[in-house]
N, CA, C and O atoms as a GROMACS GRO file, in nm:
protein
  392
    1UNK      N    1   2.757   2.675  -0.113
    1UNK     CA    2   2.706   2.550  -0.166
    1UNK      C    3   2.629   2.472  -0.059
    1UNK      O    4   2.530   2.399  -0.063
    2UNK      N    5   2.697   2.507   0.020
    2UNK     CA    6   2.587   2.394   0.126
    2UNK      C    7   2.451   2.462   0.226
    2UNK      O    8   2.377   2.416   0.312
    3UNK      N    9   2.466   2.589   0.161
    3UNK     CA   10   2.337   2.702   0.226
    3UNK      C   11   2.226   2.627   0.084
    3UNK      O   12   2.104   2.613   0.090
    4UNK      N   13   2.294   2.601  -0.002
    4UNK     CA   14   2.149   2.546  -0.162
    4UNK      C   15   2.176   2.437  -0.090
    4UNK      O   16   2.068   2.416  -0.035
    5UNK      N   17   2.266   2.335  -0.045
    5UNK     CA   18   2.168   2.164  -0.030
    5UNK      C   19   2.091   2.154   0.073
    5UNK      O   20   2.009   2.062   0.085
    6UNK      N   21   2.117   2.285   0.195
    6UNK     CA   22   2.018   2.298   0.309
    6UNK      C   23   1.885   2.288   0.259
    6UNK      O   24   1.802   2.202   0.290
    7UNK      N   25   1.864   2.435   0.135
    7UNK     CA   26   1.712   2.440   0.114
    7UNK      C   27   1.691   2.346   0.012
    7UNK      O   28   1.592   2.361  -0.059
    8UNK      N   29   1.749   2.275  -0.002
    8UNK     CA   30   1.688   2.172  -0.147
    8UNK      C   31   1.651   2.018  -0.034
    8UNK      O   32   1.560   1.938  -0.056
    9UNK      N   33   1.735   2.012   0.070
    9UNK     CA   34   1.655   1.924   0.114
    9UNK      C   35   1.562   1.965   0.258
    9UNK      O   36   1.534   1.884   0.346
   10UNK      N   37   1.533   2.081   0.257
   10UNK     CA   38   1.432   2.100   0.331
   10UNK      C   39   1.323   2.093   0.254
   10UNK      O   40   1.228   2.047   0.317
   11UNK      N   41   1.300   2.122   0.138
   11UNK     CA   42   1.193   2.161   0.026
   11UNK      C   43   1.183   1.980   0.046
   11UNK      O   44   1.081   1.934   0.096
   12UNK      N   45   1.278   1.901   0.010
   12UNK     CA   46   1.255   1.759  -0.011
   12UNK      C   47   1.196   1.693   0.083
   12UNK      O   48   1.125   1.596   0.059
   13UNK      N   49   1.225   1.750   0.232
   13UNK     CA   50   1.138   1.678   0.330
   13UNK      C   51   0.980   1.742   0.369
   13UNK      O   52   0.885   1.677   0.414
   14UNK      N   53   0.984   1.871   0.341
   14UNK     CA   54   0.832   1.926   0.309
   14UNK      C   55   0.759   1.833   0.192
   14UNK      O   56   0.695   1.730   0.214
   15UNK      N   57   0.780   1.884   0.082
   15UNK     CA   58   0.734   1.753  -0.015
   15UNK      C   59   0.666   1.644   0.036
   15UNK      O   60   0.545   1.620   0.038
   16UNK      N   61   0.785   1.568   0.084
   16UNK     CA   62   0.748   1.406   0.159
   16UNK      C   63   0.655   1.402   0.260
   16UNK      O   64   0.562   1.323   0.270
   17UNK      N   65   0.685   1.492   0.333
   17UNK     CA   66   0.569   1.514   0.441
   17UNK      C   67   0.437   1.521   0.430
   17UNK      O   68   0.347   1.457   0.484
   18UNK      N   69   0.439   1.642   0.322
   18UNK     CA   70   0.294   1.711   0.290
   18UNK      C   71   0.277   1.509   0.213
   18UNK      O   72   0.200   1.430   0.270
   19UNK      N   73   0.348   1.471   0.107
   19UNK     CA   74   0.257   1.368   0.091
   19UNK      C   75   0.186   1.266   0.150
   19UNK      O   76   0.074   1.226   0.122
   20UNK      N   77   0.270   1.223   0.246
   20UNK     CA   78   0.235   1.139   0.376
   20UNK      C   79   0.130   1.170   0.446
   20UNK      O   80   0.049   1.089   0.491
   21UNK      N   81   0.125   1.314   0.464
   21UNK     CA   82  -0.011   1.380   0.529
   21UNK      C   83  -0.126   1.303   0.376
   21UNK      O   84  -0.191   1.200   0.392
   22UNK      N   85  -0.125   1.343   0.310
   22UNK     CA   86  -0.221   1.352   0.214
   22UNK      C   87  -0.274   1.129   0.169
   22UNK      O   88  -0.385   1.080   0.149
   23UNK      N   89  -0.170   1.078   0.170
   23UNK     CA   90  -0.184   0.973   0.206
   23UNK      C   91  -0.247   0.877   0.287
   23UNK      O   92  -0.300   0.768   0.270
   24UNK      N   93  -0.217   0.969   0.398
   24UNK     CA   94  -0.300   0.926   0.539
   24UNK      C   95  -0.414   1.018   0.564
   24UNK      O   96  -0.456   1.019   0.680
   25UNK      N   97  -0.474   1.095   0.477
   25UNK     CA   98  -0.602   1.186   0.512
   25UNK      C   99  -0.730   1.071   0.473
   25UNK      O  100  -0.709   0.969   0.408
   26UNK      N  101  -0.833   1.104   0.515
   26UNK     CA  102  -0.912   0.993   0.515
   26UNK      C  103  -0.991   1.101   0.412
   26UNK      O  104  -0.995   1.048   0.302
   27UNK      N  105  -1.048   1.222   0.409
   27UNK     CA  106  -1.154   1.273   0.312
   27UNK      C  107  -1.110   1.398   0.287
   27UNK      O  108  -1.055   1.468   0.372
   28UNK      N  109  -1.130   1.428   0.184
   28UNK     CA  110  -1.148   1.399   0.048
   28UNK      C  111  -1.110   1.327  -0.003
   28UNK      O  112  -1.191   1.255  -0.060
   29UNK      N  113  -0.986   1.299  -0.016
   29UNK     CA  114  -0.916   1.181  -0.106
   29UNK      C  115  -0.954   1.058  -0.122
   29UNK      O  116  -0.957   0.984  -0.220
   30UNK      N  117  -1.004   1.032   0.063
   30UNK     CA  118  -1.064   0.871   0.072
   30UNK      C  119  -1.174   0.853  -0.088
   30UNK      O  120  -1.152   0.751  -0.154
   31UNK      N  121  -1.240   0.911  -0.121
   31UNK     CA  122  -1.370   0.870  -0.249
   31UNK      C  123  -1.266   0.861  -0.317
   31UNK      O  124  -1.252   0.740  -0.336
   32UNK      N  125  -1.179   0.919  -0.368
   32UNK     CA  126  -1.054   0.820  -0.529
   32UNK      C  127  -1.001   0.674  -0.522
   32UNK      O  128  -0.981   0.582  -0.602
   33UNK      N  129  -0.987   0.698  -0.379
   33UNK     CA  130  -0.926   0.572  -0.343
   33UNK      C  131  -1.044   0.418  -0.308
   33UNK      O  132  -1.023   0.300  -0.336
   34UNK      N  133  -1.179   0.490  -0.230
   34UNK     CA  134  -1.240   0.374  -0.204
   34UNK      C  135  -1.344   0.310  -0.355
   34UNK      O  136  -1.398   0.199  -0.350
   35UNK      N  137  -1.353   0.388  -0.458
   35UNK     CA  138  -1.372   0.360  -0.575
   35UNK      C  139  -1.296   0.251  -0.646
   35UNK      O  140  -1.332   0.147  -0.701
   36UNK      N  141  -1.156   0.319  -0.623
   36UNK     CA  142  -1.109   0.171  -0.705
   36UNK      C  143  -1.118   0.005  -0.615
   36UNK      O  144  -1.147  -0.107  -0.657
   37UNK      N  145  -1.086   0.048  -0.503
   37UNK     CA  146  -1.103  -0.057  -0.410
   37UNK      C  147  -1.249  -0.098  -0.404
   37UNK      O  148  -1.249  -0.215  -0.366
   38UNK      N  149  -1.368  -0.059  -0.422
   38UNK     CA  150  -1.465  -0.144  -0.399
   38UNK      C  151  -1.461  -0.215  -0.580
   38UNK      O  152  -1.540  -0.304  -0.614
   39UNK      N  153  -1.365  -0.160  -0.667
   39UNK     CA  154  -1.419  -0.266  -0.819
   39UNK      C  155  -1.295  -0.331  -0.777
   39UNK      O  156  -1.261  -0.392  -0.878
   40UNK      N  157  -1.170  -0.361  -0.647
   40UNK     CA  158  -1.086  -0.464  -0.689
   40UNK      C  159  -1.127  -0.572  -0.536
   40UNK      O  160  -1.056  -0.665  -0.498
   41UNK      N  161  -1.243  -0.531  -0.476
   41UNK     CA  162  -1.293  -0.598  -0.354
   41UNK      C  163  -1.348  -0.757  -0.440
   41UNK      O  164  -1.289  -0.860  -0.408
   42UNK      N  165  -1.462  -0.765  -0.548
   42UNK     CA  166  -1.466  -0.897  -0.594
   42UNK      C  167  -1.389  -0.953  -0.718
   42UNK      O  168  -1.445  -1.028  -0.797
   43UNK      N  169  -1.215  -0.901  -0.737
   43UNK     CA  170  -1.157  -1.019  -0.829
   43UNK      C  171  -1.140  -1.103  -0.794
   43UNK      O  172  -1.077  -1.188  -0.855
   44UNK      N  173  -1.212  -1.127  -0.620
   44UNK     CA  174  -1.124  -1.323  -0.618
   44UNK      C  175  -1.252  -1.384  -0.678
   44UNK      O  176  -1.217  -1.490  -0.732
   45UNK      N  177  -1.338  -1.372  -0.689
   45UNK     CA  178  -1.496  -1.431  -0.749
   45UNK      C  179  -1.540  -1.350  -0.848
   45UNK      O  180  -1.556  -1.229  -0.865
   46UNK      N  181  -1.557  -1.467  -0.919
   46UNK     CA  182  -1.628  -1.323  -1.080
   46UNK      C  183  -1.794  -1.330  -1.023
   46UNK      O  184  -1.878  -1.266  -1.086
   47UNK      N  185  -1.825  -1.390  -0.931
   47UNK     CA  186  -1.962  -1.405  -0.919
   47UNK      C  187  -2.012  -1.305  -0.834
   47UNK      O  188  -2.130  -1.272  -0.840
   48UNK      N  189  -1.912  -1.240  -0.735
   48UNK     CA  190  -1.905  -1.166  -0.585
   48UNK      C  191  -1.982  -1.036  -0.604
   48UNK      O  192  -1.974  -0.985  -0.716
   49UNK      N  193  -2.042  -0.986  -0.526
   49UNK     CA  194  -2.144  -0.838  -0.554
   49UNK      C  195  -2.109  -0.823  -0.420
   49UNK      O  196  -2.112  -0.915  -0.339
   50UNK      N  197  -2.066  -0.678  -0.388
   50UNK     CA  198  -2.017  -0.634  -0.296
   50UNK      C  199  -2.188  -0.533  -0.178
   50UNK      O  200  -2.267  -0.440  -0.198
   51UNK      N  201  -2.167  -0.602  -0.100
   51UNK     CA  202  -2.286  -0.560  -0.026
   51UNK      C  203  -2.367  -0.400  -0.002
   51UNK      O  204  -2.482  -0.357  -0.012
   52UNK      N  205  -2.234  -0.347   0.036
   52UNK     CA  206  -2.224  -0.202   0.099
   52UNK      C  207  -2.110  -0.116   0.068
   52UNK      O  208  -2.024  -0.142  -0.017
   53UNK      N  209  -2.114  -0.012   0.143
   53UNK     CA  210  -1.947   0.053   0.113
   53UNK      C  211  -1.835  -0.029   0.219
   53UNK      O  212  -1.854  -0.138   0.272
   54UNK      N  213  -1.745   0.036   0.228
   54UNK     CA  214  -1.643  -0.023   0.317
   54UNK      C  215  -1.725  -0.005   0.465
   54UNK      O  216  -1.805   0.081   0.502
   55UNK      N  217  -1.646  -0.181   0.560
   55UNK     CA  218  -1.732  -0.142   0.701
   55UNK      C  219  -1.632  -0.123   0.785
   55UNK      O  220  -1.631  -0.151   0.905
   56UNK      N  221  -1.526  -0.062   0.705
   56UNK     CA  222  -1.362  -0.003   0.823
   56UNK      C  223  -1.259   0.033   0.688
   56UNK      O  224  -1.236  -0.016   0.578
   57UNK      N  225  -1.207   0.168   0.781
   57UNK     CA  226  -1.104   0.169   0.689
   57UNK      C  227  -0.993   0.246   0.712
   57UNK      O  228  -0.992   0.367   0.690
   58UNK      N  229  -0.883   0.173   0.762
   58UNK     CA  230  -0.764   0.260   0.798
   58UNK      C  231  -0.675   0.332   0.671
   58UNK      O  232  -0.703   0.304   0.554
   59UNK      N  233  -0.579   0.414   0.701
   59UNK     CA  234  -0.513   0.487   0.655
   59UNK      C  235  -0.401   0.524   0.700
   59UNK      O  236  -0.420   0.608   0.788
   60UNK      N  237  -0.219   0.490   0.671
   60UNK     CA  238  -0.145   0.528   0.706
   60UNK      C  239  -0.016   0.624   0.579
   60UNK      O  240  -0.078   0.662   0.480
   61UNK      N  241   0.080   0.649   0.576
   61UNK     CA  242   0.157   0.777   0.501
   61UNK      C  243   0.178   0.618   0.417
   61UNK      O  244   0.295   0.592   0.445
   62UNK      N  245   0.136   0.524   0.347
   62UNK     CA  246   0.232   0.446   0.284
   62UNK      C  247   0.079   0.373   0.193
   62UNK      O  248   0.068   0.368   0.071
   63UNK      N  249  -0.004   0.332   0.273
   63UNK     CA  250  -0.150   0.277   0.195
   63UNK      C  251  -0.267   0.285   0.285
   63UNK      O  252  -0.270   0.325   0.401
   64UNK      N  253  -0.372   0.234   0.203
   64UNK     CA  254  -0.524   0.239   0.302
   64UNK      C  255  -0.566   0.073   0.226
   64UNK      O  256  -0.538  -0.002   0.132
   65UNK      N  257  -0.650   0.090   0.348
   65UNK     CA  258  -0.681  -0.026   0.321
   65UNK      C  259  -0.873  -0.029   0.364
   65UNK      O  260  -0.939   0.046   0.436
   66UNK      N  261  -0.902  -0.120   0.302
   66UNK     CA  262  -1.023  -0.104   0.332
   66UNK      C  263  -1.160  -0.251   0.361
   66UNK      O  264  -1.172  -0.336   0.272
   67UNK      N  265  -1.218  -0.257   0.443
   67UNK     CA  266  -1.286  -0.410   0.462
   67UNK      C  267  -1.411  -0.391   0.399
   67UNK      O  268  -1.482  -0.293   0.423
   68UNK      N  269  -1.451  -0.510   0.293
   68UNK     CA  270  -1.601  -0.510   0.252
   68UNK      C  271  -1.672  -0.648   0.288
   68UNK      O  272  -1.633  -0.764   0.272
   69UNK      N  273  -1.766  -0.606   0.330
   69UNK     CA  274  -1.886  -0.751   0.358
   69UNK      C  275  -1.911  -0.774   0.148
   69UNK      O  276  -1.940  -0.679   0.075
   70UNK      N  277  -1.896  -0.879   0.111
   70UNK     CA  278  -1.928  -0.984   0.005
   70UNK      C  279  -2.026  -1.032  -0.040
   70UNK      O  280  -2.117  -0.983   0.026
   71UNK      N  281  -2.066  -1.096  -0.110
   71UNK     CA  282  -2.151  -1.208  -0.097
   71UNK      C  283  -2.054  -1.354  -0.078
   71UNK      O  284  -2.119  -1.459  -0.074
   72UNK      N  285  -1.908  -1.364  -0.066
   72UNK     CA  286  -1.839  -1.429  -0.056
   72UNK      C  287  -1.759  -1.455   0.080
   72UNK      O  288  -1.676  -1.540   0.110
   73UNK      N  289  -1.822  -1.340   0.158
   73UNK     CA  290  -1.778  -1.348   0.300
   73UNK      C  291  -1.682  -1.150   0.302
   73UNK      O  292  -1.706  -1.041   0.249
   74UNK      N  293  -1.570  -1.209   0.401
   74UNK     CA  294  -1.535  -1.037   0.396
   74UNK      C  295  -1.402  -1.051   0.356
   74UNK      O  296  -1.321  -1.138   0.387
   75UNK      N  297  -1.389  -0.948   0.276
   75UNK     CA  298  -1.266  -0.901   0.207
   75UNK      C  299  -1.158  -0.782   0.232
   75UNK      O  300  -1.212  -0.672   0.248
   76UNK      N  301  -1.037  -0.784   0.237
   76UNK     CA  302  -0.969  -0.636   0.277
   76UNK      C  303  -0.925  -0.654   0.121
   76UNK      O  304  -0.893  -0.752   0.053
   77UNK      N  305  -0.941  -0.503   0.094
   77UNK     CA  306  -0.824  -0.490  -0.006
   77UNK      C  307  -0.728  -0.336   0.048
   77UNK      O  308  -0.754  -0.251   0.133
   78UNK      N  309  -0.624  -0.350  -0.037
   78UNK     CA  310  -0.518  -0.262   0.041
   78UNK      C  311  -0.502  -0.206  -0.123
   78UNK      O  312  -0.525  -0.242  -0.239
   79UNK      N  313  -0.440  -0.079  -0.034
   79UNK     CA  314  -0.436   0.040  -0.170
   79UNK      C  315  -0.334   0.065  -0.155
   79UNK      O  316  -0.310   0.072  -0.035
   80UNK      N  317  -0.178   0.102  -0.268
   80UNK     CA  318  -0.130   0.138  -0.247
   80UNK      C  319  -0.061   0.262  -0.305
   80UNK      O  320  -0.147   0.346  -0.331
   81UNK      N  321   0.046   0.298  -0.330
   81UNK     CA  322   0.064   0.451  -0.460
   81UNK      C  323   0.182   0.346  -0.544
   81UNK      O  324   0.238   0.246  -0.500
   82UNK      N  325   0.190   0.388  -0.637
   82UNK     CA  326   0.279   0.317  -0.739
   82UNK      C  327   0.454   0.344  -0.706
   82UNK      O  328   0.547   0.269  -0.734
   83UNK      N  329   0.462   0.488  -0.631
   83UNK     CA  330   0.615   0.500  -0.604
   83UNK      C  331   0.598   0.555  -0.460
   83UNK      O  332   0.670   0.654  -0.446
   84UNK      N  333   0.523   0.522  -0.338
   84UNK     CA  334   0.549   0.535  -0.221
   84UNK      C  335   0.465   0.685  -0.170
   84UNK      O  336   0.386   0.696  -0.077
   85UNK      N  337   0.495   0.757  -0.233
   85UNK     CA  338   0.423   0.864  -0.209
   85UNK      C  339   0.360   0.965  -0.322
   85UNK      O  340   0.312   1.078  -0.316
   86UNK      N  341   0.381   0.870  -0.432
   86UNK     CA  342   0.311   0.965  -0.589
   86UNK      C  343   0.330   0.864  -0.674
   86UNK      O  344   0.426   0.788  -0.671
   87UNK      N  345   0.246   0.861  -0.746
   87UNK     CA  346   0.185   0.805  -0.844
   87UNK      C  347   0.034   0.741  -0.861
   87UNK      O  348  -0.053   0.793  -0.792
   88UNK      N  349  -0.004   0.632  -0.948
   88UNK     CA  350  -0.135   0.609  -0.946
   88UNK      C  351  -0.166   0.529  -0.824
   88UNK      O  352  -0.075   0.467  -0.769
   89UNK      N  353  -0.295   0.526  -0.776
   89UNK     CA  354  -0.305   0.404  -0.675
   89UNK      C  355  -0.336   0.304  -0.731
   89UNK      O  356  -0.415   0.305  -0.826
   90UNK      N  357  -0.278   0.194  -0.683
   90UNK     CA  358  -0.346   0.022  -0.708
   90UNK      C  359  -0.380  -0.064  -0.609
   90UNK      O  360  -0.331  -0.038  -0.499
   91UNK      N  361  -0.441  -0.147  -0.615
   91UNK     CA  362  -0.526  -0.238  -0.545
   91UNK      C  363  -0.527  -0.368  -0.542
   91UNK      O  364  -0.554  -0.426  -0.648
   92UNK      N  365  -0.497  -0.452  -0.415
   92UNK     CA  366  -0.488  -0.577  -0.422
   92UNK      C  367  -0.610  -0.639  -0.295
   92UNK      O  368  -0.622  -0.563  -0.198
   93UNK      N  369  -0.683  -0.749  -0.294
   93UNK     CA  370  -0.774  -0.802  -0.249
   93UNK      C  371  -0.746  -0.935  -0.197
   93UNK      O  372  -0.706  -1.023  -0.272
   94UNK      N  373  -0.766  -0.956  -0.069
   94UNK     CA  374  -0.735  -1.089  -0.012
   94UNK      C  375  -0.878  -1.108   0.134
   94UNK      O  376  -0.927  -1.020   0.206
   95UNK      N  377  -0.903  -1.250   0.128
   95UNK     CA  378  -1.008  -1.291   0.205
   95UNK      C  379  -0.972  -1.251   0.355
   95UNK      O  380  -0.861  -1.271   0.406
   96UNK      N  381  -1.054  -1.204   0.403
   96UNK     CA  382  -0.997  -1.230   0.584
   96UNK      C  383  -1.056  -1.095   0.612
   96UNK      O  384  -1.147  -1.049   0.543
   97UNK      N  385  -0.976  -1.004   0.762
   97UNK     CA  386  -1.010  -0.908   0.819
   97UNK      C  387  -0.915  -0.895   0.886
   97UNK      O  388  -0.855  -0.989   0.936
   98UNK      N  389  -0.877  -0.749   0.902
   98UNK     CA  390  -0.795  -0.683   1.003
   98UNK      C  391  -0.788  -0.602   1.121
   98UNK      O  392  -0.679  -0.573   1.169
   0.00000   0.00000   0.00000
């Protein structure tokens, strides 16, 4: 019995890993992710048109985040996964820089 919870939680920390890797990869994945983030870069202004693509953008095993020049000045929005390491990503937007 405890030779199966060895490999059930080795399989569980591979899993986690590989997602964390994939989390924190910047490309390919980065285009799914900087898509939704440049349509949640102007909800603080319904007026806001976003200049360019992102002009920085980190990535760690948990979210990315990403900075856009505005017409409202500069914006980060941060991406995150819905359960830590799987599910959909979502997006929140706040004024400033990091």
């Amino acid at each position: 019995m405890g030779r199966i919870a060895s490999y059930l939680l080795l399989a569980a920390c591979i899993v986690v890993g590989y997602q964390g890797y994939e989390n924190a990869r910047e490309a390919p994945a980065r285009a799914m992710g900087e898509g939704l983030a440049m349509q949640t870069a102007c909800e603080i202004h319904p007026q806001c048109v976003v200049s360019a693509g992102p002009t920085k953008i980190t990535a760690d095993i948990t979210r990315r985040r990403y900075l856009y020049r505005t017409s409202h000045g500069l914006v980060v929005v941060t991406c995150t996964r819905d359960y830590v390491f799987f599910g959909d990503w979502s997006c929140t937007s706040e004024r400033g820089t990091f």
